[in-house]
DRENDO-1510 file (C-alpha; in Angstrom, 1 decimal, always signed):
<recs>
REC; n; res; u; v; w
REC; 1; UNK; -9.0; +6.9; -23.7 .
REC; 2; UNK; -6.3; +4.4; -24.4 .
REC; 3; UNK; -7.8; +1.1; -24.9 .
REC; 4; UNK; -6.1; -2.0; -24.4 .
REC; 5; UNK; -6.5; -5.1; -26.4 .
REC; 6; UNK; -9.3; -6.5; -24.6 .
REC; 7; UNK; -11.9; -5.3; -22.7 .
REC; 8; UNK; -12.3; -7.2; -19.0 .
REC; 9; UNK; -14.8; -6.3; -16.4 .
REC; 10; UNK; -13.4; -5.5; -12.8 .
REC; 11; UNK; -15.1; -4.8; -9.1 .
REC; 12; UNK; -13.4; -2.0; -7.4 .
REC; 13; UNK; -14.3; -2.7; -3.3 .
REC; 14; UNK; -13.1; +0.6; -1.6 .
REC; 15; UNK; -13.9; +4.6; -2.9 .
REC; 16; UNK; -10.7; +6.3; -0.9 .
REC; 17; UNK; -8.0; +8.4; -2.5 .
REC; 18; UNK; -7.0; +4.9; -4.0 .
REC; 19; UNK; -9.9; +3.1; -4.4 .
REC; 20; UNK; -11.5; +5.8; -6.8 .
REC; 21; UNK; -8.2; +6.3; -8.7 .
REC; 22; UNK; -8.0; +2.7; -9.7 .
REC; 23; UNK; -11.6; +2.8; -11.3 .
REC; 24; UNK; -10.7; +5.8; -12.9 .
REC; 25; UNK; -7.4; +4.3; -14.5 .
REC; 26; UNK; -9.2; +1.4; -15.0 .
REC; 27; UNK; -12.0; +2.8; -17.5 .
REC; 28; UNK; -9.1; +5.2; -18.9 .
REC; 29; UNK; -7.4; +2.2; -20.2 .
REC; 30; UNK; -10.9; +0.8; -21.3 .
REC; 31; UNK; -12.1; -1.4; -19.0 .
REC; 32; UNK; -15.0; -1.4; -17.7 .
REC; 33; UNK; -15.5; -0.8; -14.0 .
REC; 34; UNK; -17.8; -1.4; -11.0 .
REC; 35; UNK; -17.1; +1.1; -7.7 .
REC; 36; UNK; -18.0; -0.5; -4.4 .
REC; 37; UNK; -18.3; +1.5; -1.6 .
REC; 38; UNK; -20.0; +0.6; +2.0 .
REC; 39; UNK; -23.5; +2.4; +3.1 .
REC; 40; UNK; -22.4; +5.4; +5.1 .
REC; 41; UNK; -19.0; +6.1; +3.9 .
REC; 42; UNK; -18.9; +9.6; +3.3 .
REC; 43; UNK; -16.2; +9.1; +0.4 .
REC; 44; UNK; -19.4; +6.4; -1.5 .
REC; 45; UNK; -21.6; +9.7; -1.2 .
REC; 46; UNK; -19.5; +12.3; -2.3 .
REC; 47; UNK; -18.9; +10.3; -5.6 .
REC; 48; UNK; -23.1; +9.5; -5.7 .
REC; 49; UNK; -23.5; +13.2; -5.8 .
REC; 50; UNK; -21.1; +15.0; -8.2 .
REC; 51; UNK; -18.9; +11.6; -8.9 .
REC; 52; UNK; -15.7; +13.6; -7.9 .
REC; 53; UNK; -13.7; +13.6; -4.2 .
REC; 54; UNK; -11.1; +16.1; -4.6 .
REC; 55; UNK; -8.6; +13.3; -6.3 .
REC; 56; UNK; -10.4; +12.3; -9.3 .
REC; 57; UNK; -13.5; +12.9; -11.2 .
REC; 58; UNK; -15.4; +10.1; -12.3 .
REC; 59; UNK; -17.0; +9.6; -16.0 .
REC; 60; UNK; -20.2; +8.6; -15.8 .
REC; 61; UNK; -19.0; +4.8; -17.6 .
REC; 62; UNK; -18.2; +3.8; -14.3 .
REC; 63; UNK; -21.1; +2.4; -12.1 .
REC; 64; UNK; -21.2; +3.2; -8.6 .
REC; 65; UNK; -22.6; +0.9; -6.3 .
REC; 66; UNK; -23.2; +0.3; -2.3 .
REC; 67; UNK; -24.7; -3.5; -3.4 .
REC; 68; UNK; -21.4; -5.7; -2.1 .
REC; 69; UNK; -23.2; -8.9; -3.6 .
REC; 70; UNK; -22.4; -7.5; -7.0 .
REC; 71; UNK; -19.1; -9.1; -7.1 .
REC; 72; UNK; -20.3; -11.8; -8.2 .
REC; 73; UNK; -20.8; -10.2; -11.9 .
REC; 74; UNK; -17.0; -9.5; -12.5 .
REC; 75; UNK; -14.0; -11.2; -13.3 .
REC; 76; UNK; -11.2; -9.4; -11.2 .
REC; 77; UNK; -11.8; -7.9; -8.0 .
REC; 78; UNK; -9.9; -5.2; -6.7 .
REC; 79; UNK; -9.6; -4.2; -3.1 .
REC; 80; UNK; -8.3; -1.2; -1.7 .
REC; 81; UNK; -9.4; -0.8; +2.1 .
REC; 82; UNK; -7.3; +0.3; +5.0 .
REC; 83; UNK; -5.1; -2.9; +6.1 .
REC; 84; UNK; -6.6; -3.5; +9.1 .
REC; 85; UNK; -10.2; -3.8; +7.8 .
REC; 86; UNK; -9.4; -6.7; +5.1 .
REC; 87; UNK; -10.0; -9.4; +7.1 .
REC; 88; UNK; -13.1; -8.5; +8.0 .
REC; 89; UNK; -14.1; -6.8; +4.3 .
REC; 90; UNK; -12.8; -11.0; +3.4 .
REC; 91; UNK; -15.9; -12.6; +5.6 .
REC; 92; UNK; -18.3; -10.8; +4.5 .
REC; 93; UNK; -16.8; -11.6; +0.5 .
REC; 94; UNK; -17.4; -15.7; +1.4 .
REC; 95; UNK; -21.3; -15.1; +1.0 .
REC; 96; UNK; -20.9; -14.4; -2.7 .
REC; 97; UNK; -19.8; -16.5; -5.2 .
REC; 98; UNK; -15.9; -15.9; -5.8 .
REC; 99; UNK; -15.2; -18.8; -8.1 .
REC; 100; UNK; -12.2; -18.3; -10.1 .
REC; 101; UNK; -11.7; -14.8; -9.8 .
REC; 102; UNK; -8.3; -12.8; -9.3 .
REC; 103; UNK; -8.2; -10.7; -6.0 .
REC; 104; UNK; -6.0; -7.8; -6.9 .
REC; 105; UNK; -4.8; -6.1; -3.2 .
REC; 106; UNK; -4.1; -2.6; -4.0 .
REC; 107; UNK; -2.5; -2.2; -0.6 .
REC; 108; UNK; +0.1; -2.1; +2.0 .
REC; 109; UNK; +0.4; -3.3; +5.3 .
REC; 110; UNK; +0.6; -6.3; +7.9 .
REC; 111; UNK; -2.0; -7.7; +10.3 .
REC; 112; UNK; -1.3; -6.6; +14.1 .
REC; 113; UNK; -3.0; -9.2; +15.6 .
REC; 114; UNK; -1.3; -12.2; +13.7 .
REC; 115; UNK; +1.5; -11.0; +11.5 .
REC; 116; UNK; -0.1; -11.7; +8.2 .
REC; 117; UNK; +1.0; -9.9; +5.2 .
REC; 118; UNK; -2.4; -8.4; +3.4 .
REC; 119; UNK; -1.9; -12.2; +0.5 .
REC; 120; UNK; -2.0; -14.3; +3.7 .
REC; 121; UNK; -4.8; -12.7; +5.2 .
REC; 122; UNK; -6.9; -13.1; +1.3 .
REC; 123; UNK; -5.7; -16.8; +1.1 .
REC; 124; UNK; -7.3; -17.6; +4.0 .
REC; 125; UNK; -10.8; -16.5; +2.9 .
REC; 126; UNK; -11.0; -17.8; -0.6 .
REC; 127; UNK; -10.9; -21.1; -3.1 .
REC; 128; UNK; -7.9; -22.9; -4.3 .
REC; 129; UNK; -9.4; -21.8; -8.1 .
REC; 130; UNK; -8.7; -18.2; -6.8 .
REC; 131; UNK; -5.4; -16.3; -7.5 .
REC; 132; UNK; -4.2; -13.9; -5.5 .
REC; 133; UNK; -2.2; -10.9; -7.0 .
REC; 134; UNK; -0.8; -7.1; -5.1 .
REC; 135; UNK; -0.3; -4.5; -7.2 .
REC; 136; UNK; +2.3; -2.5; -5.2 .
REC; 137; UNK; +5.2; +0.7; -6.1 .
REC; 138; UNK; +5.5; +3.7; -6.0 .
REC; 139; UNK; +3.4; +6.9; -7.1 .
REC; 140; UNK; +0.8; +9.3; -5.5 .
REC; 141; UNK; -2.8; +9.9; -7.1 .
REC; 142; UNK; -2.6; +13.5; -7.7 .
REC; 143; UNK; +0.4; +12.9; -10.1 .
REC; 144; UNK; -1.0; +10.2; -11.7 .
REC; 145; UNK; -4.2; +12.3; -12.3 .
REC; 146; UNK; -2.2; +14.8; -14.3 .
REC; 147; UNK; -0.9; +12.8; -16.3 .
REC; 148; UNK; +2.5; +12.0; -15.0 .
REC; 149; UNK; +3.6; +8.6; -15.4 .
REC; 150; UNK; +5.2; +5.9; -13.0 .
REC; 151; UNK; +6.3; +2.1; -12.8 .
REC; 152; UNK; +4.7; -0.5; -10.6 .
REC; 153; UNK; +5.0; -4.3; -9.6 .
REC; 154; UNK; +2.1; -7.3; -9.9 .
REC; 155; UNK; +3.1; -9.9; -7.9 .
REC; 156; UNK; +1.6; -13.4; -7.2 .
REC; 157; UNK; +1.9; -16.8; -6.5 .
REC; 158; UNK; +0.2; -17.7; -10.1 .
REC; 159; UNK; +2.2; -16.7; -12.9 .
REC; 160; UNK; -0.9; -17.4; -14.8 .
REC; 161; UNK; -2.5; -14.2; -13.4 .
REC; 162; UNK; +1.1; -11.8; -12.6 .
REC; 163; UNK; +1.1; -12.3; -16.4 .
REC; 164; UNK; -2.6; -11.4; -17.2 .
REC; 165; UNK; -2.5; -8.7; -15.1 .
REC; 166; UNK; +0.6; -7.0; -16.1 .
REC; 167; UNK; -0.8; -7.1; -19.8 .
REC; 168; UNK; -4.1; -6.1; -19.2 .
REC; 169; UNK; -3.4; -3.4; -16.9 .
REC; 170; UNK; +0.0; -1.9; -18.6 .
REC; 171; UNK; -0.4; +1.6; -20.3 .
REC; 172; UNK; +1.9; +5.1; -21.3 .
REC; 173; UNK; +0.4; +6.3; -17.7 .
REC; 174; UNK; +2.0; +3.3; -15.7 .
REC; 175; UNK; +4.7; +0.7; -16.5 .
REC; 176; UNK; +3.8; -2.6; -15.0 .
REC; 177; UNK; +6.9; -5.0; -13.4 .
REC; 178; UNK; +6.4; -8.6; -13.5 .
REC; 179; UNK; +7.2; -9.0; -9.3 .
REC; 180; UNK; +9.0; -12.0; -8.2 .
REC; 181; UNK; +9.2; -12.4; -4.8 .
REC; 182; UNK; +5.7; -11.9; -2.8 .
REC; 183; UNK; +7.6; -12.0; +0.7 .
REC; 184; UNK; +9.8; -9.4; -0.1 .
REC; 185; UNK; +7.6; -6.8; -2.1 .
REC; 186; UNK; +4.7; -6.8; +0.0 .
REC; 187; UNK; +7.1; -6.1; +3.4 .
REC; 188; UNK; +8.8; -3.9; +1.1 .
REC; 189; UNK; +5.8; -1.4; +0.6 .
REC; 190; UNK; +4.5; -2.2; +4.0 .
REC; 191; UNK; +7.5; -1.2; +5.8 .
REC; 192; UNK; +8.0; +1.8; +3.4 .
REC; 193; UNK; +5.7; +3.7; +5.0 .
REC; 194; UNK; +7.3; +3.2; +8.4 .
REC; 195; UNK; +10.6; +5.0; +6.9 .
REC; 196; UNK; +7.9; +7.6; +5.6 .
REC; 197; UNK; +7.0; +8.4; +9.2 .
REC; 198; UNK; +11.0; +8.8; +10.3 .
REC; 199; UNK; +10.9; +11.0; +7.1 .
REC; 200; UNK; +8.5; +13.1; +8.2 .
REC; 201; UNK; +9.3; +13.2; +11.5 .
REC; 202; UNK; +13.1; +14.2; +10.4 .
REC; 203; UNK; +11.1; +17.3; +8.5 .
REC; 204; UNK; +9.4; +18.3; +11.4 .
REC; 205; UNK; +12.5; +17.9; +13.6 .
REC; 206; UNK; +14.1; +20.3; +10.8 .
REC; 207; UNK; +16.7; +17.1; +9.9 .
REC; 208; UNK; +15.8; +16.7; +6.7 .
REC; 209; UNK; +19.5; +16.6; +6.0 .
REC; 210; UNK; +19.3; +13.3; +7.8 .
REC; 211; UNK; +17.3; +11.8; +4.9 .
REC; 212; UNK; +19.8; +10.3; +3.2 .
REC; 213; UNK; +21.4; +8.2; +6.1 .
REC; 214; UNK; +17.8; +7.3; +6.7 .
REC; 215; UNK; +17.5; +6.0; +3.5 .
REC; 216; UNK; +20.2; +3.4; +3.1 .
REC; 217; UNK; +20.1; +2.6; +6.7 .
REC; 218; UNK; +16.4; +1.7; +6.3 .
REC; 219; UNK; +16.5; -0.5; +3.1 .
REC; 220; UNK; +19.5; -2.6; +4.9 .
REC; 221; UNK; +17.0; -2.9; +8.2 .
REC; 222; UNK; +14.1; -4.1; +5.8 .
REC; 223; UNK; +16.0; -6.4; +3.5 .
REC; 224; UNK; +17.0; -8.1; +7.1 .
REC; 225; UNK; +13.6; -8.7; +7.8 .
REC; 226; UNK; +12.6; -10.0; +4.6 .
REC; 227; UNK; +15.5; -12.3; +4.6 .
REC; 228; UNK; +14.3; -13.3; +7.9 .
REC; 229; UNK; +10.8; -14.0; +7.2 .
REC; 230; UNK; +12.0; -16.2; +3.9 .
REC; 231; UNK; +12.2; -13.7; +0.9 .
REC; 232; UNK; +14.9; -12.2; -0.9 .
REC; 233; UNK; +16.5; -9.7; +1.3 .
REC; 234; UNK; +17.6; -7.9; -2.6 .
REC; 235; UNK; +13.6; -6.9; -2.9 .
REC; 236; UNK; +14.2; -4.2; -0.4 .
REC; 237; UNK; +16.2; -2.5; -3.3 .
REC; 238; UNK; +13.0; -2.9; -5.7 .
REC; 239; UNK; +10.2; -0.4; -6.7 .
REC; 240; UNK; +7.9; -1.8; -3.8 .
REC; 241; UNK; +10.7; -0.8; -1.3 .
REC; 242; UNK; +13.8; +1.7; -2.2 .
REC; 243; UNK; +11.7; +2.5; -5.7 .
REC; 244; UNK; +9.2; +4.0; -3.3 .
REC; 245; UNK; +11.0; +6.0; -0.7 .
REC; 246; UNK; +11.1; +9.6; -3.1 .
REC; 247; UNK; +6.8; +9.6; -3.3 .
REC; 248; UNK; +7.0; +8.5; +0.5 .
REC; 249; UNK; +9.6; +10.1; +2.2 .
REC; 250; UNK; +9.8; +13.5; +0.5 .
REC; 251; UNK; +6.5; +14.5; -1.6 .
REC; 252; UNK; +4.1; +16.7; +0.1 .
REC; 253; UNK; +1.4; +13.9; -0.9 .
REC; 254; UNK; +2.6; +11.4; +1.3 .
REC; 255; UNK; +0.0; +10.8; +3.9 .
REC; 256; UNK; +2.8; +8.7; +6.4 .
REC; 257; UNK; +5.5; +11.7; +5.7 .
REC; 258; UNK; +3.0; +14.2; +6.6 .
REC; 259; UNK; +1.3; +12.3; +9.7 .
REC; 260; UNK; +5.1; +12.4; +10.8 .
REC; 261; UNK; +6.0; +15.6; +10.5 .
REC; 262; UNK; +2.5; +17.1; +12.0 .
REC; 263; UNK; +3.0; +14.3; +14.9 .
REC; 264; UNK; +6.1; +15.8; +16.2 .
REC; 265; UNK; +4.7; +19.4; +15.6 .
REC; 266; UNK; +2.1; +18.2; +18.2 .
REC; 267; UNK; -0.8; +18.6; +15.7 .
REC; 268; UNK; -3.1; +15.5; +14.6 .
REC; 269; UNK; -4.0; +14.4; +10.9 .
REC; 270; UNK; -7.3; +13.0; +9.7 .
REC; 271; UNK; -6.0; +11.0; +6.7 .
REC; 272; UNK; -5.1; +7.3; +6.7 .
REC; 273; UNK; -1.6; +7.0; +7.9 .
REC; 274; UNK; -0.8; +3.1; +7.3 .
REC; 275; UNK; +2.8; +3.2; +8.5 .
REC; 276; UNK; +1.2; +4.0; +11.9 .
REC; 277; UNK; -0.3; +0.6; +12.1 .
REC; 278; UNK; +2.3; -1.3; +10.6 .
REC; 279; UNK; +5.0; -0.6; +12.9 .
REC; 280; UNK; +2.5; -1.9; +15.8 .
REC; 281; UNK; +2.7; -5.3; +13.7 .
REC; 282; UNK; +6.5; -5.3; +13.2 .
REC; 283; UNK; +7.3; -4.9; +17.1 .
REC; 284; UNK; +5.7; -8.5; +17.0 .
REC; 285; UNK; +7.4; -10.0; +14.0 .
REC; 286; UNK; +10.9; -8.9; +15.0 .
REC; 287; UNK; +10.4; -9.8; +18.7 .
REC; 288; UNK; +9.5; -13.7; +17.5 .
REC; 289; UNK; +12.7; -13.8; +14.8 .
REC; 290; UNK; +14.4; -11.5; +17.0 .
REC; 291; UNK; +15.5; -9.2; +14.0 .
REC; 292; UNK; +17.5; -5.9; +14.7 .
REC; 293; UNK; +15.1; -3.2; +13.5 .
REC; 294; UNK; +16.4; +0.6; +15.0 .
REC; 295; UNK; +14.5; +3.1; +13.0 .
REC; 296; UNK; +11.1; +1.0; +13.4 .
REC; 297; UNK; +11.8; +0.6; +17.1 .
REC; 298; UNK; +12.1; +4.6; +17.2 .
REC; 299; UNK; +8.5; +5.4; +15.0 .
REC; 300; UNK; +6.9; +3.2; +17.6 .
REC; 301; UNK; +8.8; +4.5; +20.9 .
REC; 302; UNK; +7.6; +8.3; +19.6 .
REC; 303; UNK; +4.0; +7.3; +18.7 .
REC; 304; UNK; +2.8; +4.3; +21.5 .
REC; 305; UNK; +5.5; +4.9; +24.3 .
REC; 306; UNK; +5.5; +8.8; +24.5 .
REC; 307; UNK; +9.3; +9.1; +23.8 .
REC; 308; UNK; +10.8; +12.6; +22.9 .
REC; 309; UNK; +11.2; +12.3; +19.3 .
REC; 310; UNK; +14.6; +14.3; +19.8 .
REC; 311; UNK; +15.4; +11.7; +21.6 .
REC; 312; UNK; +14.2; +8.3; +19.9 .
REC; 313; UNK; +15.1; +9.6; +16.3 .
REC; 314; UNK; +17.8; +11.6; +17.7 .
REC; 315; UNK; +19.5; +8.3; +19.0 .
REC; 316; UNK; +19.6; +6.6; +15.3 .
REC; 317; UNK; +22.5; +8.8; +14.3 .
REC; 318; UNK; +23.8; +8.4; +17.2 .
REC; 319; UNK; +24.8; +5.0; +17.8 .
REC; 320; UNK; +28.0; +3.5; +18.2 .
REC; 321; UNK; +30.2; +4.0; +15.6 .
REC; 322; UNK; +30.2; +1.0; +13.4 .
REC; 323; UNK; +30.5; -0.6; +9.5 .
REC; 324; UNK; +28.5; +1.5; +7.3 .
REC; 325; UNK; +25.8; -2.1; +7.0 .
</recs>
């Protein structure tokens, strides 16, 4: 176990791929460690009954719980739900007492129905005593589980808590970054997993060889939209962006790489695929600040307007000739 200076108590609220892999780092690194997940989740009783779900095993240190009220008990909270469910997962956390407690988001994504990043959406729900942290970058479970080691990025608006975090949660198995611009790392990873699905798609088209181009066209097309929405369009070059783009858009792990490539072979995935719900949320944004956005505006022709992928992807290589940027 490696064991950091001091021990602090944390709430883990999701038992996913993620969810369980952030209590198990968490009591690695000697913490200790509360897992919330909801009655009738199939993942909550899979851990109940042999405290493993294909990613992780789980010692027996860490207590496993479907009692949401026990949030109250620990200091930092950290959520790791699909994107779309957190506002919802955030009403039901006002009937317990929050007071001055971090809420760590684990997460990536953007509201569809208003535009929020996953901060915004926390913000809303809590007390001005709160901080409000995202612990974002790149790296994939199953490496992280053997052992292999990976930087990532705390961001917040307190430095107070960035700071706390990064030392509390640092270790040999992962490199913490202090983040400093919430804006652009939290579009950054969102927005990654939109290029993931172009990725895959290119895989499935049998383009990889298009990767590349896709690549530095795509960090260009997301540092325009964070400029755009007030951020520093050089974050898209970071680890929660660019940083990202070899576990997302070329490790067979990659649930938004894989939902692409299986989504042009005209077969259907059951895993969580966030890229597929973010780029209903960035047809919105870009519409309102009227943002150029090419790839993104061919992932959601293919998936909601029944476009030939041949076609919509096909078209990105094919524009007008141009400056490289």
């Amino acid at each position: 176990m490696e064991t950091n200076q001091q021990e602090k108590s944390f709430f883990v609220i999701g038992c996913g791929r993620w969810g369980s892999f952030i209590a198990w780092y968490l009591d690695r690194i000697g913490h200790r460690v509360t897992l919330y997940g909801r009655k009738g989740s199939s993942n909550m009783e899979r851990l109940l009954q042999n405290r493993e779900n294909g990613y992780v095993t789980l010692p027996e240190r860490i207590r496993l719980t479907q009692d949401l009220s026990l949030v109250s008990q620990q200091k930092i909270v950290v959520i790791s739900v699909g994107s779309q469910n957190l506002d919802a997962l955030m009403q039901q956390l006002e009937a317990y007492n929050l007071s001055g407690k971090i809420i760590v988001l684990c997460m990536k994504g953007i509201a569809i129905e208003t535009g929020e990043r996953l901060s915004q959406i926390v913000e809303r729900h809590v007390a001005s005593d709160n901080a409000v942290a995202v612990w974002l970058g790149p790296g994939h479970v199953q490496d992280f589980y053997k052992g292999q080691p990976n930087c990532m990025v705390i961001d917040s608006h307190s430095q107070e808590a960035k700071e706390q975090l990064v030392q509390t949660l640092s270790s040999p198995l992962i490199r913490f970054y202090y983040g400093t611009d919430l804006i652009g790392n939290e579009i950054g990873a969102a927005l990654k997993n939109v290029v993931g699905i172009a990725a895959g798609m290119l895989d499935g088209m049998g383009l990889s060889s298009l990767k590349g181009a896709l690549m530095a066209r795509g960090t260009n097309e997301v540092g325009r939209l964070i400029s755009a929405l007030g951020g520093n369009r050089e974050s898209a070059y970071g680890l929660c962006h660019l940083g990202d783009y070899e576990a997302t858009l070329f490790s067979p792990h990659s649930h938004n790489r894989q939902f692409g490539e299986m989504f042009v072979q005209g077969k259907t995935m059951d895993k969580l695929a966030e890229g597929y719900y973010t780029v209903q949320a960035v047809m919105k944004i870009k519409a309102d600040l009227n943002v150029e956005m090419p790839i993104c505006e061919a992932v959601y022709r293919v998936l909601f307007l029944q476009e030939k992928p041949g076609d919509a992807i096909g078209a990105l290589f094919q524009r007008n000739q141009k400056n490289e940027f």
